[in-house]
C-alpha positions as a Markdown table, in Angstrom:
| # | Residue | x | y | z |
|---|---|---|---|---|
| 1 | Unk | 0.0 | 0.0 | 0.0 |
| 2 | Unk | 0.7 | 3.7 | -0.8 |
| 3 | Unk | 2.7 | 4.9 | 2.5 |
| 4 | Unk | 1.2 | 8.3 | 2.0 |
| 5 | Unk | -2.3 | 6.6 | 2.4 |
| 6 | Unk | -1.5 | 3.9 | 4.6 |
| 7 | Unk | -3.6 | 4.7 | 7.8 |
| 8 | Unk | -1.3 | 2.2 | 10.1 |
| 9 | Unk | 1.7 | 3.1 | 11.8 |
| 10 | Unk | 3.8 | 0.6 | 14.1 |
| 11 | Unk | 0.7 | 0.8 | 16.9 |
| 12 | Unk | -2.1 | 1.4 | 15.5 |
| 13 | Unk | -4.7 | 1.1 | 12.5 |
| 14 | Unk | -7.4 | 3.1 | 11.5 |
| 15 | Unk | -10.8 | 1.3 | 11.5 |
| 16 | Unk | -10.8 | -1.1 | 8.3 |
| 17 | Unk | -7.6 | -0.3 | 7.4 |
| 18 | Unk | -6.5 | -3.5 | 5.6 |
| 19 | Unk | -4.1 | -6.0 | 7.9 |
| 20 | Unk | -3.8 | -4.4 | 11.2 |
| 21 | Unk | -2.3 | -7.5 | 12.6 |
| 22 | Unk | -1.5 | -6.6 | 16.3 |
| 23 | Unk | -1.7 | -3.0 | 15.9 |
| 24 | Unk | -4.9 | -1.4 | 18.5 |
| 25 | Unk | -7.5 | -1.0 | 15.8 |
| 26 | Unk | -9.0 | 2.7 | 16.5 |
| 27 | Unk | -11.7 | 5.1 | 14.8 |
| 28 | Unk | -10.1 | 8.3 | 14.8 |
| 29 | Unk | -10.8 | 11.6 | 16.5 |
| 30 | Unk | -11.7 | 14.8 | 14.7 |
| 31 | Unk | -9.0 | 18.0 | 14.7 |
| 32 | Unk | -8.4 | 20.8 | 12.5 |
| 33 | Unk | -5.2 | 22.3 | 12.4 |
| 34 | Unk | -5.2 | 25.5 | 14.4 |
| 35 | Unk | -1.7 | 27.1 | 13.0 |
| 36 | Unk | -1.0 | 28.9 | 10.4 |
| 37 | Unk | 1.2 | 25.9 | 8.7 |
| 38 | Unk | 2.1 | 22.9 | 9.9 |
| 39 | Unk | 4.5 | 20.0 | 8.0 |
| 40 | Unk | 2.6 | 16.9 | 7.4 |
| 41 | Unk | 5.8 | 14.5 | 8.0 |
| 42 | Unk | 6.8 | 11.1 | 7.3 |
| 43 | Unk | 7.8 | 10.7 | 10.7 |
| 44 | Unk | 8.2 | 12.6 | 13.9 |
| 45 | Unk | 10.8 | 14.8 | 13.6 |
| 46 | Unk | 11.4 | 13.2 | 10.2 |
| 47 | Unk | 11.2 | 14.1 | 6.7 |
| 48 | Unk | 8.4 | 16.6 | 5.7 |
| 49 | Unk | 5.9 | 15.0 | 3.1 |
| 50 | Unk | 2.9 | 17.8 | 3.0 |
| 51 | Unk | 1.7 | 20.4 | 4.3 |
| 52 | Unk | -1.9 | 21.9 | 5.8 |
| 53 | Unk | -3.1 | 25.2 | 6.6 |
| 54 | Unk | -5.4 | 26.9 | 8.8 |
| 55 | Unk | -8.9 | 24.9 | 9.0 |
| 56 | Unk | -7.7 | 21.9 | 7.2 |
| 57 | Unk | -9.4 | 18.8 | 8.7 |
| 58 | Unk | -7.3 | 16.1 | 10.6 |
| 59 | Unk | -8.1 | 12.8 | 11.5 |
| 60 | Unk | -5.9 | 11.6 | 15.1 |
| 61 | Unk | -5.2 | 8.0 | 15.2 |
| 62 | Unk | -2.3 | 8.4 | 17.9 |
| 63 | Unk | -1.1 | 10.9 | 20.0 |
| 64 | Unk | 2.4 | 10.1 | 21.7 |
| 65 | Unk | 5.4 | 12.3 | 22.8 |
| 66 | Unk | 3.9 | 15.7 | 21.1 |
| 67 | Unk | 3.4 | 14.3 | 17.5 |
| 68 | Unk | -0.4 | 13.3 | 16.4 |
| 69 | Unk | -0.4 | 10.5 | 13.9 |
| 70 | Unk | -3.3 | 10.8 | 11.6 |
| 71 | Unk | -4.9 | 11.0 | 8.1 |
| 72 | Unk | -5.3 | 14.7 | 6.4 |
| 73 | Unk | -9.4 | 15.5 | 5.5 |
| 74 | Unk | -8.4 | 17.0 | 1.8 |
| 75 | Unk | -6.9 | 14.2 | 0.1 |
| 76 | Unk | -6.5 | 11.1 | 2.6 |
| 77 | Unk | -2.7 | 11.7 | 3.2 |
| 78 | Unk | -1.2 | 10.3 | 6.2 |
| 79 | Unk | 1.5 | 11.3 | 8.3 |
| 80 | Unk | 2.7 | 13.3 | 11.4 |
| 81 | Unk | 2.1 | 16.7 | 12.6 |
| 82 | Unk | 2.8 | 18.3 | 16.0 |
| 83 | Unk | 0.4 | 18.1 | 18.6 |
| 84 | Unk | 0.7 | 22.3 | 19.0 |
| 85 | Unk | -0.3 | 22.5 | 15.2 |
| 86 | Unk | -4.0 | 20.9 | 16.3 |
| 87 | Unk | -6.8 | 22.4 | 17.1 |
| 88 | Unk | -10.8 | 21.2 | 17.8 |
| 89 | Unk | -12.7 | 20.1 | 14.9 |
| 90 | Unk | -14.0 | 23.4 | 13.2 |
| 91 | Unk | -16.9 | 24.0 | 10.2 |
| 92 | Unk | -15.7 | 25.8 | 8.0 |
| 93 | Unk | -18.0 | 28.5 | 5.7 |
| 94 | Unk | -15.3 | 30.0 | 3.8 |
| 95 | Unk | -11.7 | 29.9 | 2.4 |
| 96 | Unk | -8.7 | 32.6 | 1.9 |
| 97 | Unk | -8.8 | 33.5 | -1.3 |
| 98 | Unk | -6.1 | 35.6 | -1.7 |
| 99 | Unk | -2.5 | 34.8 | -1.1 |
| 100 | Unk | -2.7 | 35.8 | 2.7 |
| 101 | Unk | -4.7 | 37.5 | 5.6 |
| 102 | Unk | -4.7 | 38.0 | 9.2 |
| 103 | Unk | -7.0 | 37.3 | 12.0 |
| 104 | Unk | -7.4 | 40.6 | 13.7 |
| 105 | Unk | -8.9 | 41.0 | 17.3 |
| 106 | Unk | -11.7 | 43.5 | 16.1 |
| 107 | Unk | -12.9 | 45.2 | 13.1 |
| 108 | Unk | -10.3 | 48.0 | 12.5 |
| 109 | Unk | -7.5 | 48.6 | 10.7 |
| 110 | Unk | -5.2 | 49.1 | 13.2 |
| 111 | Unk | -6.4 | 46.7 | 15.1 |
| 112 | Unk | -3.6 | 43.9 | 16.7 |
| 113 | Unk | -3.6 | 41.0 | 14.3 |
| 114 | Unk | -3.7 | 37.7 | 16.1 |
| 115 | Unk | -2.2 | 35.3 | 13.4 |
| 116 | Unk | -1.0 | 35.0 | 9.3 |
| 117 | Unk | -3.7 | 33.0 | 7.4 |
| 118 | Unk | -3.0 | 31.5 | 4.0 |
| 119 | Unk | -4.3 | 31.4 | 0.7 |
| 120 | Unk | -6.7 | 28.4 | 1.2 |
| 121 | Unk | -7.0 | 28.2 | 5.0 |
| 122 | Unk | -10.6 | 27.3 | 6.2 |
| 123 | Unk | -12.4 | 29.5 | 8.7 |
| 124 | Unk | -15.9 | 29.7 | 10.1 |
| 125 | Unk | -17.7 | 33.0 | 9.8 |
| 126 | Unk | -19.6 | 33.9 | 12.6 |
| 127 | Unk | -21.0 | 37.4 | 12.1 |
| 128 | Unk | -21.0 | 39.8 | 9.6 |
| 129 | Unk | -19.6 | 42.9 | 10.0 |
| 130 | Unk | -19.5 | 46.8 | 7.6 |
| 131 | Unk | -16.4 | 45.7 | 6.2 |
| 132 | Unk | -14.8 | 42.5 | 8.7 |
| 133 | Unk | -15.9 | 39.0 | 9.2 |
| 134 | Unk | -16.1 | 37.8 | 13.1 |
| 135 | Unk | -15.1 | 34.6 | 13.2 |
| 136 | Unk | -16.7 | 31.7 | 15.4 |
| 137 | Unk | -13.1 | 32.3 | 17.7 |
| 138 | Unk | -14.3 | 36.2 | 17.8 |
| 139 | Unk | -11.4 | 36.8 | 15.4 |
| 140 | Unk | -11.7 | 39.4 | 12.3 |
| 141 | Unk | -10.6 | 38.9 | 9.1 |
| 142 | Unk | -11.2 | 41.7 | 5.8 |
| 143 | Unk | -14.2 | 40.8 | 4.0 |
| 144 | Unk | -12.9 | 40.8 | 0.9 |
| 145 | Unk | -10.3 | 38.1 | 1.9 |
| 146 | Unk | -12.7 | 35.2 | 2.1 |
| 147 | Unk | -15.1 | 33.6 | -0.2 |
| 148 | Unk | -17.7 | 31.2 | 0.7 |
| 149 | Unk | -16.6 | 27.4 | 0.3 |
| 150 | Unk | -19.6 | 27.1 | -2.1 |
| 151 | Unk | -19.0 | 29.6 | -4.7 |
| 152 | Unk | -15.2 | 28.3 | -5.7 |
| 153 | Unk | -13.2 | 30.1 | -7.6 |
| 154 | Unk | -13.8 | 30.5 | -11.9 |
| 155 | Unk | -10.8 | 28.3 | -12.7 |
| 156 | Unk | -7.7 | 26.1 | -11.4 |
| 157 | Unk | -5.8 | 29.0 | -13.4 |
| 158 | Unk | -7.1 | 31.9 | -11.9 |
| 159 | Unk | -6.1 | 30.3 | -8.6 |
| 160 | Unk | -2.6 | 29.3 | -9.4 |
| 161 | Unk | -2.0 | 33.0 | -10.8 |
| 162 | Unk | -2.3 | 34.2 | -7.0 |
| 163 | Unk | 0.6 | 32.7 | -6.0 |
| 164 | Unk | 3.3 | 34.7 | -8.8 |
| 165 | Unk | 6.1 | 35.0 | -7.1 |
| 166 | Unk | 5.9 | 32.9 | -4.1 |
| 167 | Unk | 8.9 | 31.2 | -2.6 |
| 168 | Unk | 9.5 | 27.6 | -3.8 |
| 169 | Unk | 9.6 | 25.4 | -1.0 |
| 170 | Unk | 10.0 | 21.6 | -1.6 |
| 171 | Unk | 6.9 | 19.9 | 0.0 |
| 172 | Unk | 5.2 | 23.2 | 0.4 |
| 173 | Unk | 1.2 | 23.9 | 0.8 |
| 174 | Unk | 1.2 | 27.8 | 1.5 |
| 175 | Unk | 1.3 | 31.2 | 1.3 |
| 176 | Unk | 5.1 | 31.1 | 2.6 |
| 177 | Unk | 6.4 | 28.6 | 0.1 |
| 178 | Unk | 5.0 | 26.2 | -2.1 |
| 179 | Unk | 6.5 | 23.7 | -4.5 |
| 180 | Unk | 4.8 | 22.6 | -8.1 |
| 181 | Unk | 2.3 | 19.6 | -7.1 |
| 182 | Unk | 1.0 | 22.3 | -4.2 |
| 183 | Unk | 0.4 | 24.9 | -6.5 |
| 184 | Unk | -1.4 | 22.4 | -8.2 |
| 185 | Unk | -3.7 | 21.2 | -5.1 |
| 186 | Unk | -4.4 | 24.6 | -4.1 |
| 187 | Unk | -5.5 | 25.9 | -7.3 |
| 188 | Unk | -8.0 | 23.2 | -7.9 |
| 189 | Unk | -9.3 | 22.6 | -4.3 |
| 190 | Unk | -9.7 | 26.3 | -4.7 |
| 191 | Unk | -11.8 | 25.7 | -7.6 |
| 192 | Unk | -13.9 | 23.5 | -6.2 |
| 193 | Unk | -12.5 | 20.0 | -7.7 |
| 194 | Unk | -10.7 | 17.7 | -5.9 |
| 195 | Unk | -6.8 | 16.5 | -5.9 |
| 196 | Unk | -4.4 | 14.3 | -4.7 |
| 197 | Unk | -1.7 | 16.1 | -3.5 |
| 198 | Unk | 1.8 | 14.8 | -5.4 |
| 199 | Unk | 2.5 | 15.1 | -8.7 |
| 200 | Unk | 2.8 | 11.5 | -9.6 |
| 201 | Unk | -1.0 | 11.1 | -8.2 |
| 202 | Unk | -2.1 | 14.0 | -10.4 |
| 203 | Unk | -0.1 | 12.6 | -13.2 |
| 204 | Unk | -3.4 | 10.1 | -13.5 |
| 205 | Unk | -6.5 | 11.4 | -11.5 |
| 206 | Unk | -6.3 | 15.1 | -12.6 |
| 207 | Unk | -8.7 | 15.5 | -15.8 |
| 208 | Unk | -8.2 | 13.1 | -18.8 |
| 209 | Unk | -5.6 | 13.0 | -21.1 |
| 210 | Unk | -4.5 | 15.2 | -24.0 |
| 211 | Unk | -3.4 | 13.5 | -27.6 |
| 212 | Unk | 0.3 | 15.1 | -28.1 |
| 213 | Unk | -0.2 | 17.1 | -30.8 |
| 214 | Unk | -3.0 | 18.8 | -29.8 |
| 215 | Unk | -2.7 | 22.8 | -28.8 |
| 216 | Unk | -2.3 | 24.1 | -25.7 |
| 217 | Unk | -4.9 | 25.3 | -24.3 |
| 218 | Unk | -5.8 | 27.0 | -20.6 |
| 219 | Unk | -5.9 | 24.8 | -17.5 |
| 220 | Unk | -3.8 | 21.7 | -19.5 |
| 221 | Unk | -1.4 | 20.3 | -16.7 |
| 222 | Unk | 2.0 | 19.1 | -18.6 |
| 223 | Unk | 3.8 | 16.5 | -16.9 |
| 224 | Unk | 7.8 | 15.3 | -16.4 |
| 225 | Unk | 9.1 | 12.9 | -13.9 |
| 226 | Unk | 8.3 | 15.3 | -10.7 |
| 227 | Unk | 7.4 | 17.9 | -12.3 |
| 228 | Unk | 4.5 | 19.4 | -12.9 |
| 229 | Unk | 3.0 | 22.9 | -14.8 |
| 230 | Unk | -0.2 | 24.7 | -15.3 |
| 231 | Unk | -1.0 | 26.3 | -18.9 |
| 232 | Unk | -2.1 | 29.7 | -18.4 |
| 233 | Unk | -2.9 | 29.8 | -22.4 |
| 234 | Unk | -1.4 | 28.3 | -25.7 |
| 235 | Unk | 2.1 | 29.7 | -25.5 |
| 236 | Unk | 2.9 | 30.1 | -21.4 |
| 237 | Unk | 2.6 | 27.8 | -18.7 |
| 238 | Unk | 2.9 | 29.1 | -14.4 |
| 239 | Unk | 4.6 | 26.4 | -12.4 |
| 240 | Unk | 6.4 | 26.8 | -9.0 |
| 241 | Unk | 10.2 | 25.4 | -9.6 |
| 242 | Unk | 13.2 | 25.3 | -8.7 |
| 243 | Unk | 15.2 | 27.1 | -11.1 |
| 244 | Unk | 13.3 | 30.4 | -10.4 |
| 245 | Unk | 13.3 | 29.0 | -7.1 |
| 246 | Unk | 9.3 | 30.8 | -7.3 |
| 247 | Unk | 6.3 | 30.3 | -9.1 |
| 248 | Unk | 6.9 | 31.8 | -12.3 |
| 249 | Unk | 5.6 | 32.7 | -15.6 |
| 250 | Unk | 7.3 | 30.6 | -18.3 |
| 251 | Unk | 6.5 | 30.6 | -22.3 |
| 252 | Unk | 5.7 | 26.7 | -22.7 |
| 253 | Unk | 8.2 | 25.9 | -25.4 |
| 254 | Unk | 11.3 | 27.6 | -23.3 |
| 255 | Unk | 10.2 | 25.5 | -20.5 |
| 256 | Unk | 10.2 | 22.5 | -22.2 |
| 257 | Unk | 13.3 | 22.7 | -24.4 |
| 258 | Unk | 15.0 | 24.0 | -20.7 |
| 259 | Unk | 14.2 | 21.4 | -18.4 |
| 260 | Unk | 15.4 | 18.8 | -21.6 |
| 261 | Unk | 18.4 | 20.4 | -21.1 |
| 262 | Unk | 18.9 | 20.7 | -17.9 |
| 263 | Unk | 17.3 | 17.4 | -16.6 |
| 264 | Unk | 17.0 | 15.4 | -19.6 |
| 265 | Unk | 13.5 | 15.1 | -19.6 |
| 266 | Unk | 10.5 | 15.7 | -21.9 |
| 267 | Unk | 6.8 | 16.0 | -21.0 |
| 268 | Unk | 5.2 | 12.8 | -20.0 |
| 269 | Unk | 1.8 | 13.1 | -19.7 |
| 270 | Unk | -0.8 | 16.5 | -20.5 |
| 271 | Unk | -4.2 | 16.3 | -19.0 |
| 272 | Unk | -6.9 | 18.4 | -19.0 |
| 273 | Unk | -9.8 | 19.4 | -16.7 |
């Protein structure tokens, strides 16, 4: 089985998890993560897999020296967050939808803010304000920072474009840094559709796929061994990467001829929505 799926960890198993063997079979209990980021990792104090954001739901199958052991709401990914990043289970009406907020302890602009809040965190709106939500934690946040989780944004595309310039950050999920299958995750939860959350995954659940010769056209995802790009239109592509070491605007064909230089690859797969 997957090991980023794999609800089982040397102790326990979640509830019909396939073979627990000797592991304590257990059902789960609800969380949301309560910070602004936290590393979805491998292990604890291991290698960092993932990341979630504000709101995100988390599943707890173990809690043991600080570390929560558990299965991520949005795509089923397992793994190991700190037991600080965790907070109750929340219900979320609405999403960041631009590349970061704040949570603000009343509805004024110079107001103390209480927290960072990325592009996609979840939050529960509890009150409406002249221009502030109150949150169901009494929080603020600037109206036109959130949108309701059902009226998604128009496109995967117009998503990934609010992340230009963004630090790339291997394993990333965030405002802060975010590496190519994130960018990809975001922009389509963000749009309403799900996604698995590495590129290899996406690589075969993400739309269907594109005959070769066909044009280019907006929302394709192109494909290399790790790597993964959004068209923007026929002749440019956005794509958080490690040679800008950002999400960046690239024409399609430069991209392509530069990472067959430079890695020896050519695209693999092209899918589209």
């Amino acid at each position: 089985m997957d090991r980023r799926f794999d609800p089982r960890n040397e102790r326990v198993a979640l509830a019909g998890a396939a073979d627990p063997g000797t592991r304590q079979v257990v059902e789960g209990a609800a969380a949301s993560i309560g910070a602004a980021v936290a590393d979805l990792r491998a292990a604890p104090e291991g290698a960092r897999d993932r990341q979630l954001v504000t709101g995100d739901a988390y599943t707890v199958l173990e809690r043991r020296a600080g570390w929560a052991f558990g299965v991520a709401g949005r795509d089923g990914h397992v793994g190991y967050v700190p037991e600080t990043a965790l907070a109750a289970p929340s219900a979320p009406t609405h999403f960041v939808a631009v590349l970061a907020s704040h949570r603000y302890t009343s509805p004024e602009v110079k107001a103390p803010e209480l927290g960072p809040l990325s592009f996609g965190a979840r939050v529960e709106v509890a009150a409406e304000r002249p221009k502030h939500f109150e949150l169901s934690d009494g929080s603020y946040v600037p109206k036109p920072h959130l949108r309701p989780l059902d009226r998604p944004l128009r496109d995967p595309v117009t998503a990934a474009q609010v992340f230009f310039g963004v630090p790339y950050l291997w394993g990333g999920n965030s405002a802060w840094g975010i590496d190519c299958s994130g960018l990809v995750q975001a922009a389509w939860i963000a749009a309403g559709r799900a996604c698995p959350p590495d590129s290899d995954l996406q690589a075969a659940a993400c739309g269907a796929p594109v005959p070769e010769d066909a044009p280019y056209a907006r929302g394709d995802l192109l494909f290399w061994p790790g790597h993964v790009a959004i068209a923007v239109d026929g002749e440019t592509l956005i794509h958080a990467n490690a040679h800008h070491m950002a999400v960046a605007y690239e024409p399609i064909a430069a991209a392509i001829a530069r990472i067959r230089a430079q890695e020896g690859f050519d695209v693999t797969v092209r899918r589209r929505a």
